[in-house]
C-alpha positions as CSV (number, residue, x, y, z in Angstrom):
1,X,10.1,16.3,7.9
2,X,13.1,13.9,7.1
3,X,12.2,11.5,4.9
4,X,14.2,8.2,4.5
5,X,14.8,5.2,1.8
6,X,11.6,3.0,3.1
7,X,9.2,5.3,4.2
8,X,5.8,4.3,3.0
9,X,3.8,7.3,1.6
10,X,-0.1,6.8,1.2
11,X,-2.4,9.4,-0.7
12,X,-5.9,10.0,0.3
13,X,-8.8,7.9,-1.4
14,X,-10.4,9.2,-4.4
15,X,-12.5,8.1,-7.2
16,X,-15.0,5.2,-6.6
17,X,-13.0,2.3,-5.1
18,X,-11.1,4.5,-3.4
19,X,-14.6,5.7,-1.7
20,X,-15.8,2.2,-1.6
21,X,-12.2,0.7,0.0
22,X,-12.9,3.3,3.0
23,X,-16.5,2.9,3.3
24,X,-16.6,-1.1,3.2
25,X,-12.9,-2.3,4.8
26,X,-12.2,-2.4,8.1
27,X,-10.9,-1.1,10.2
28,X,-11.4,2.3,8.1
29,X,-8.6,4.0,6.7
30,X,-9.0,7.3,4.5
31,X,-5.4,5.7,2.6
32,X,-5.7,4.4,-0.8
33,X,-2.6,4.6,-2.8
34,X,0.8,3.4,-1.1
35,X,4.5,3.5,-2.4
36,X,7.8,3.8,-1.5
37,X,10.3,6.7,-0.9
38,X,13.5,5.3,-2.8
39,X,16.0,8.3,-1.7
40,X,16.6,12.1,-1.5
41,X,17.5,13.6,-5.0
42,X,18.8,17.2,-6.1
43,X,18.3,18.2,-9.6
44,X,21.0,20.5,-11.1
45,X,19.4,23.7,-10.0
46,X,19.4,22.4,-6.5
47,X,15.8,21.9,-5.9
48,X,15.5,18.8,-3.3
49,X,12.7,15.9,-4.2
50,X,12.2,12.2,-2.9
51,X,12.5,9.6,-5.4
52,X,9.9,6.9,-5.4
53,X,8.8,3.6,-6.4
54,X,4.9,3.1,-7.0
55,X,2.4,0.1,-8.7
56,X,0.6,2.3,-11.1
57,X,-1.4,1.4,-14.1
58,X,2.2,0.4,-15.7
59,X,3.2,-1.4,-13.2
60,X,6.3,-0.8,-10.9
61,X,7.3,2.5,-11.6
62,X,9.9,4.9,-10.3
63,X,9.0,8.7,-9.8
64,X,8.9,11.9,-7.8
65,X,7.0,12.7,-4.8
66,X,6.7,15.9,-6.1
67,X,4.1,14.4,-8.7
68,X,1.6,14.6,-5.9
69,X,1.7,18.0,-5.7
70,X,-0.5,19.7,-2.9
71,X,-2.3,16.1,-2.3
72,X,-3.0,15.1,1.2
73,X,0.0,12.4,1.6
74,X,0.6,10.8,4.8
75,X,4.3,9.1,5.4
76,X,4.6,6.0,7.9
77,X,7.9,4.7,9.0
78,X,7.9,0.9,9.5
79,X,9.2,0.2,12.9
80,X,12.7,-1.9,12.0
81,X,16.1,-1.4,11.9
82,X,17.1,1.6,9.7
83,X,19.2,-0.9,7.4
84,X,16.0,-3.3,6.6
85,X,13.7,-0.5,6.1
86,X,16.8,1.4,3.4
87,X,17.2,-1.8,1.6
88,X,13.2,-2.5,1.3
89,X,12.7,-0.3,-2.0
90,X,16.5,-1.5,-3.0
91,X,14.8,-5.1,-3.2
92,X,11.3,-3.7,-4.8
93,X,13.2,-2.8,-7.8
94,X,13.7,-6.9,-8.7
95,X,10.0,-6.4,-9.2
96,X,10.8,-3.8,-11.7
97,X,9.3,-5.4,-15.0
98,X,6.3,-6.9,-12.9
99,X,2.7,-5.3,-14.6
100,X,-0.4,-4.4,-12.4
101,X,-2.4,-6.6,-11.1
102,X,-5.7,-5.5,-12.1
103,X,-7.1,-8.9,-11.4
104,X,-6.4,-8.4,-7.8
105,X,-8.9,-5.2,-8.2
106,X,-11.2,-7.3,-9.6
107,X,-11.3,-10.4,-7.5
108,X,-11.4,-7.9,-4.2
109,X,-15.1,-6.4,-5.6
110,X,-16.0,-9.5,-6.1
111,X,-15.3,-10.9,-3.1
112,X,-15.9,-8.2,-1.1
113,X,-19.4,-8.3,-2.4
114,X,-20.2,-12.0,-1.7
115,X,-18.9,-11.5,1.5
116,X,-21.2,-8.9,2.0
117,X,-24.1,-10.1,0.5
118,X,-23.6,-13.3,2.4
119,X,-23.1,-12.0,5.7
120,X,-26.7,-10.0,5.0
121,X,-27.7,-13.4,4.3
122,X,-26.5,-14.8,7.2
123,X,-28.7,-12.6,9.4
124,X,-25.4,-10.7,10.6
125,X,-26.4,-7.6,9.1
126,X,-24.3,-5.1,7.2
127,X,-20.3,-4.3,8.5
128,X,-17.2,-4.1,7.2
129,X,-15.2,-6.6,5.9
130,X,-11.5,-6.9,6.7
131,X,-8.7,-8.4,4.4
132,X,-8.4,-11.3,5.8
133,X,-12.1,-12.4,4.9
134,X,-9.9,-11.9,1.0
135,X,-8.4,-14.4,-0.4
136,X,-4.9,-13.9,-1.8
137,X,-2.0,-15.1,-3.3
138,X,1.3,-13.8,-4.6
139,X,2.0,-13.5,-7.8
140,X,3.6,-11.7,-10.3
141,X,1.8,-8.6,-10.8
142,X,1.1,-6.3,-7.9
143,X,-1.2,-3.2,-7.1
144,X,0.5,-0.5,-5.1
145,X,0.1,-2.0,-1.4
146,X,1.4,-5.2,-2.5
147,X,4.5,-3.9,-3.8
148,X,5.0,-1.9,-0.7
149,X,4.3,-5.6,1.5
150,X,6.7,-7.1,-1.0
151,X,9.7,-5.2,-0.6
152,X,9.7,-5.4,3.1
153,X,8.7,-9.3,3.1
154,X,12.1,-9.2,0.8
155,X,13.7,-8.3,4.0
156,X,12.1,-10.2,6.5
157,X,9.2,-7.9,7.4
158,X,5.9,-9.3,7.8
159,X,3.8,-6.0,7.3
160,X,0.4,-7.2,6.4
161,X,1.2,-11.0,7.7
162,X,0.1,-13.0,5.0
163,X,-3.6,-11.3,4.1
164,X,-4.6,-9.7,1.6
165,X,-2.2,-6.2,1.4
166,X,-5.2,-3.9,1.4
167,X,-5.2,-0.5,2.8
168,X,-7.0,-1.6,5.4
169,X,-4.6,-4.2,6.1
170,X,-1.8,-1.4,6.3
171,X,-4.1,0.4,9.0
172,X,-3.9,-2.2,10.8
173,X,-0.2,-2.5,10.6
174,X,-0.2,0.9,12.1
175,X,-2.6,0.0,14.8
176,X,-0.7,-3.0,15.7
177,X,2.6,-0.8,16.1
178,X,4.6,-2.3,12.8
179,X,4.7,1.2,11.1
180,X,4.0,4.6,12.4
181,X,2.6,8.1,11.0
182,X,6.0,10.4,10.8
């Protein structure tokens, strides 16, 4: 498969709110962790790699797509012109110094679970939430999916439009035809 500066690659979910995001979100989605391909590299002994950029503990952060070794990655291509989707990780990297936003994490559970517990409440039962039942604003720290949303709001592209970038969210963006499985 071709890769291109742009494409989104998302890992599988692991660990608990990995487990959780996919049990609880909707609509479902087995995709936890999103990033960027950045562009093709080839070390000095020729071996070929993708370079990426990624929201990790650190923050933004530039690596390999080899990293993820024999993980199950899916790669989506956003559905815009070629020369939006190349400049999208161009205009990530002004997000470079940005740290994580682990309060995101935390105000998600949280909300996640009053929504939950008040929809039980409520009489409507148990079901999924969706990210737009999250409240969200930006700021200057971003997990994974929100630097992905960044970088193509930096260019004009409305991936998530204007919820909470969850990996639900980006389902949807697939479902809605925004971004594709390549």
């Amino acid at each position: 498969m071709k890769l291109e500066a742009g494409d989104i690659f998302a890992t599988k979910a692991s660990g608990l709110l990995g487990r959780l995001s996919s049990a609880l979100m909707y609509p479902p989605t087995d995709r936890f962790h999103f990033g960027l391909i950045s562009r093709k590299v080839k070390d000095m002994d020729g071996t070929e790699d993708y370079e990426i950029l990624e929201s990790t503990g650190k923050g933004i952060t530039p690596g390999r797509l080899s990293f993820y070794g024999e993980q199950d990655i899916k790669v989506y291509r956003v559905n815009c012109p070629a020369y939006l989707r190349h400049q999208a990780p161009i205009e990530l990297t002004k997000y470079g110094r940005s740290k994580y936003d682990y309060l995101l994490i935390i105000k998600i559970v949280i909300q996640g679970t009053w929504t939950i517990f008040r929809n039980w409440i409520m009489g409507e039962g148990f079901h999924p939430i969706c990210a737009d039942d999250l409240t969200w604003s930006h700021d200057n720290a971003l997990v994974c999916t929100e630097a992905v949303d960044i970088a193509y709001l930096s260019v004009g592209i409305s991936l998530t439009g204007g919820i909470c970038p969850t990996p639900s969210a980006f389902k949807q963006a697939e479902l809605d035809g925004l971004m594709e499985e390549i």
